[in-house]
KOLSE-339849 format. One line per 8 residues: number of its first residue (from 1); their letters; for each residue x, y, z of N, C-alpha, C, O. Coordinates in steps of 0.2 Angstrom, whole numbers. Layout:
NUM) a) X Y Z X Y Z X Y Z X Y Z | ...
//
This chain:
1) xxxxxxxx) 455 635 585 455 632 591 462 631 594 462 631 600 | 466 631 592 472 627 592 476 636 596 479 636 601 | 475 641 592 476 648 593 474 649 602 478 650 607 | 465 648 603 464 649 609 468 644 615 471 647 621 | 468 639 613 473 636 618 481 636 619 484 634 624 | 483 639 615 488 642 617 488 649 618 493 652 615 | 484 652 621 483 658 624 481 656 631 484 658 636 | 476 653 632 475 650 638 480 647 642 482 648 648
9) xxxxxxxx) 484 643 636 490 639 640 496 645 642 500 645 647 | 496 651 639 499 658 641 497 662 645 502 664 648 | 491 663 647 491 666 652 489 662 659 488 665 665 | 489 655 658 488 650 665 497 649 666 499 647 672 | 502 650 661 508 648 662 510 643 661 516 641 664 | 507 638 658 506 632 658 510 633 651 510 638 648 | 514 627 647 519 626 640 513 620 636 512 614 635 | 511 625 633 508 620 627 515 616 625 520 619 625
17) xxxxxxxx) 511 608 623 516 605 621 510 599 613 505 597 613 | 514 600 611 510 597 605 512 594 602 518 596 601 | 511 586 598 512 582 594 509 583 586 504 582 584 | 516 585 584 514 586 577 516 580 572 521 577 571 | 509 578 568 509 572 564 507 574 557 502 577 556 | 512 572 554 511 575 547 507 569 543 506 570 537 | 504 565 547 502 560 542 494 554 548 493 556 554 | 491 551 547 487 548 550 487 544 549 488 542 543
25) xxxxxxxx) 486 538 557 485 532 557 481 526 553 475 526 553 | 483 520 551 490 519 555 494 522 550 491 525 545 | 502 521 549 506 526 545 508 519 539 510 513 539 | 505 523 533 505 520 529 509 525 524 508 524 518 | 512 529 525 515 533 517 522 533 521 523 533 527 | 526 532 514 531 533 514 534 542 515 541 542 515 | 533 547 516 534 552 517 532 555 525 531 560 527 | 532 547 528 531 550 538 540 551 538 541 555 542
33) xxxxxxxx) 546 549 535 552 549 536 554 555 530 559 555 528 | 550 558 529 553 565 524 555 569 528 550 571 531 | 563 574 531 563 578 532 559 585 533 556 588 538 | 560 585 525 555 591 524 549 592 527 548 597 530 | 544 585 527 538 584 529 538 587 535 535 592 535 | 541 584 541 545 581 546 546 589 548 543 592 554 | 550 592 544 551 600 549 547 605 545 549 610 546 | 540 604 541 535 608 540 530 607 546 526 612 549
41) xxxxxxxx) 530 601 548 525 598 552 525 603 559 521 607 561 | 531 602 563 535 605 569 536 615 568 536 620 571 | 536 613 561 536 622 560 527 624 561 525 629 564 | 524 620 559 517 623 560 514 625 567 512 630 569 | 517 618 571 516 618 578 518 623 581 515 625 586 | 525 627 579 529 632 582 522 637 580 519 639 584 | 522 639 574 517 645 572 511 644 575 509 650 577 | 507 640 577 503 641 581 503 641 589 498 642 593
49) xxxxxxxx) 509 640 592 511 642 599 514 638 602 514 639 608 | 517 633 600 518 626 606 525 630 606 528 633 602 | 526 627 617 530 629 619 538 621 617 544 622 615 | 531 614 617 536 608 615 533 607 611 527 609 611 | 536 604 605 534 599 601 539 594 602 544 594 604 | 533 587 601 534 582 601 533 580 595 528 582 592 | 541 574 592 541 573 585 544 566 584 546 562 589 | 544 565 579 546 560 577 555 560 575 558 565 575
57) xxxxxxxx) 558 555 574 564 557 572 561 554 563 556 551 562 | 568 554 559 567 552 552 572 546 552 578 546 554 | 568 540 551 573 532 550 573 532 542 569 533 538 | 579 530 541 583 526 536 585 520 538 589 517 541 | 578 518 532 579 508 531 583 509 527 585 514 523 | 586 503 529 592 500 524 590 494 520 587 489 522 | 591 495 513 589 492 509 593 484 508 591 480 505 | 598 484 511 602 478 506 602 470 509 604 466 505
//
């Protein structure tokens, strides 16, 4: 599905823009602030067509 609409958003000229979420609500895992996680997520989104991705950035709590 995700393939056909960004074909459609292609030939209408319209910028798919997609929110890539590596995790679901509400956010309960310690790995919503993993890099890794974080630029697998956005890389997916890229491979399937998004002209934007919308992302999270990654927060560092401070412990002390």
């Amino acid at each position: 599905m995700a393939m056909q609409l960004a074909q459609a958003a292609d030939r209408w000229n319209v910028p798919l823009i997609v929110e890539s979420l590596p995790y679901g609500y509400p956010v309960t895992s310690d790995d919503s602030n993993n890099p890794a996680i974080i630029a697998a997520s956005a890389r997916a989104a890229v491979e399937l067509g998004a002209d934007v991705i919308k992302r999270v950035l990654p927060v560092h709590q401070r412990t002390d």
